[in-house]
C-alpha positions as CSV (number, residue, x, y, z in Angstrom):
1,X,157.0,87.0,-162.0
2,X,155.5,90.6,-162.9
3,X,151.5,90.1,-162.8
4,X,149.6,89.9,-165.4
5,X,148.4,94.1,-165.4
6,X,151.7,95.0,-165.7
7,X,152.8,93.0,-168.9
8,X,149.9,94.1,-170.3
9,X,150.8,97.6,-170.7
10,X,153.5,96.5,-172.7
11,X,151.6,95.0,-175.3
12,X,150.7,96.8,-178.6
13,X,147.0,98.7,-178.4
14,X,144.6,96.6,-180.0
15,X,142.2,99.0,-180.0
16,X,141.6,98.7,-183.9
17,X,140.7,95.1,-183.8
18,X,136.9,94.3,-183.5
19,X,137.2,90.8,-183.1
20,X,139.9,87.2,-183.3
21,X,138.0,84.6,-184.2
22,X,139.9,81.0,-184.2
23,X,139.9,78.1,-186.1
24,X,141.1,74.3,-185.6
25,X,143.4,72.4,-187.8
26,X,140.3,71.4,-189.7
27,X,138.5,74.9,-189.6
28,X,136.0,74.2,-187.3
29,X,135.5,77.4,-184.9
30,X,137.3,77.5,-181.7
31,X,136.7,80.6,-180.4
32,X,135.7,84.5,-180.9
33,X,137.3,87.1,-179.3
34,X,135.8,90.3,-179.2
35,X,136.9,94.0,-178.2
36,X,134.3,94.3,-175.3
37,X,135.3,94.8,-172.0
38,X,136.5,91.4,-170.1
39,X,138.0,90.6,-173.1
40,X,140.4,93.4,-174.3
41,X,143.4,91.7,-172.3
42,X,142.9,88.6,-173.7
43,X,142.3,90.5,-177.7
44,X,146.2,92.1,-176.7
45,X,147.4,89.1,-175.9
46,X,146.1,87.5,-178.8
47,X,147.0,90.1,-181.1
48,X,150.5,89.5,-180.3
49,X,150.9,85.9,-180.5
50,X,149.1,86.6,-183.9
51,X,152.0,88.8,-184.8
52,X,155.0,87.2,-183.4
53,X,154.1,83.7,-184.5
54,X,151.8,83.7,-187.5
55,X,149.4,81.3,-185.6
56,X,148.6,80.3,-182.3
57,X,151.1,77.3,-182.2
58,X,151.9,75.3,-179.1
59,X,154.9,77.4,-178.6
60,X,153.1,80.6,-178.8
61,X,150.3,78.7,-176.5
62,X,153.1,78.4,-173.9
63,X,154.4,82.0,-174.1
64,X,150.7,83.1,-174.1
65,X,150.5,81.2,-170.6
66,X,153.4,83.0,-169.8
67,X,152.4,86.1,-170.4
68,X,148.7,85.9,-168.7
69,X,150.8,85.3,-165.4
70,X,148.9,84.6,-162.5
71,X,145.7,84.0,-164.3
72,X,147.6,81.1,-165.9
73,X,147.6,79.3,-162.6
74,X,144.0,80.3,-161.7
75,X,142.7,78.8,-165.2
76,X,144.3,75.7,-163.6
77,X,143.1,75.8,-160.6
78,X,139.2,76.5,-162.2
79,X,138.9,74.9,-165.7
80,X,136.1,77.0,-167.7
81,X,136.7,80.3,-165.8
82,X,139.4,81.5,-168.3
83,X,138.4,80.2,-171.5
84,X,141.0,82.1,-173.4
85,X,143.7,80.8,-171.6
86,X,142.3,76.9,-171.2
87,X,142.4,77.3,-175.2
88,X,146.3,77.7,-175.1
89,X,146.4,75.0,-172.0
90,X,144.4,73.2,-175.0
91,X,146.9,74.1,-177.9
92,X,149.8,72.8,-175.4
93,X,148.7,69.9,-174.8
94,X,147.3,68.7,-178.0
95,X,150.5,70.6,-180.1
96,X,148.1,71.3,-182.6
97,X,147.9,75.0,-184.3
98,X,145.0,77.5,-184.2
99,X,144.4,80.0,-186.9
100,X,142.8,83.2,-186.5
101,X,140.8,85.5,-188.6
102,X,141.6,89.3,-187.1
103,X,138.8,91.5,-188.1
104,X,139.7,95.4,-187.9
């Protein structure tokens, strides 16, 4: 498995987005992500599930989880220490859909 770094520098730049925020089947928030560092991986990542699948669905949950790598099995490990990634273990497991709100 290549780590996590490394797949990230295949991503597109996401420099131009400010912020993702998300939002449950019923539009209740369910989470923000902002360009600030700590969080730029997690904006790429984001930003291309965004693309790729229109929405974060369960099956762009699981390739999200996929692409985070190693940090997949540490979110695991440590619920709470990864939020953006125990939102896709979330999305899995529930197979409901987040939508997202990409400010530029």
């Amino acid at each position: 498995m290549k780590p996590f770094s490394e797949i990230l520098s295949t991503l597109a730049s996401a420099d131009h987005i400010q912020s993702i925020a998300l939002y449950t089947p019923d539009q209740q928030p369910a989470g923000l992500i902002e360009n600030k560092p700590g969080s730029q991986g997690s904006l790429k990542v984001y930003q291309h599930l965004l693309k790729k699948h229109g929405a974060i669905t369960p099956a762009a949950a699981q390739e999200g989880l996929e692409l985070y790598a190693e940090h997949t099995a540490d979110a695991k490990a440590f619920p709470g220490k990864h939020p953006n990634i125990d939102r896709l273990l979330d999305v899995v497991s529930s197979q409901h859909t987040l939508t997202a709100k990409v400010t530029e």
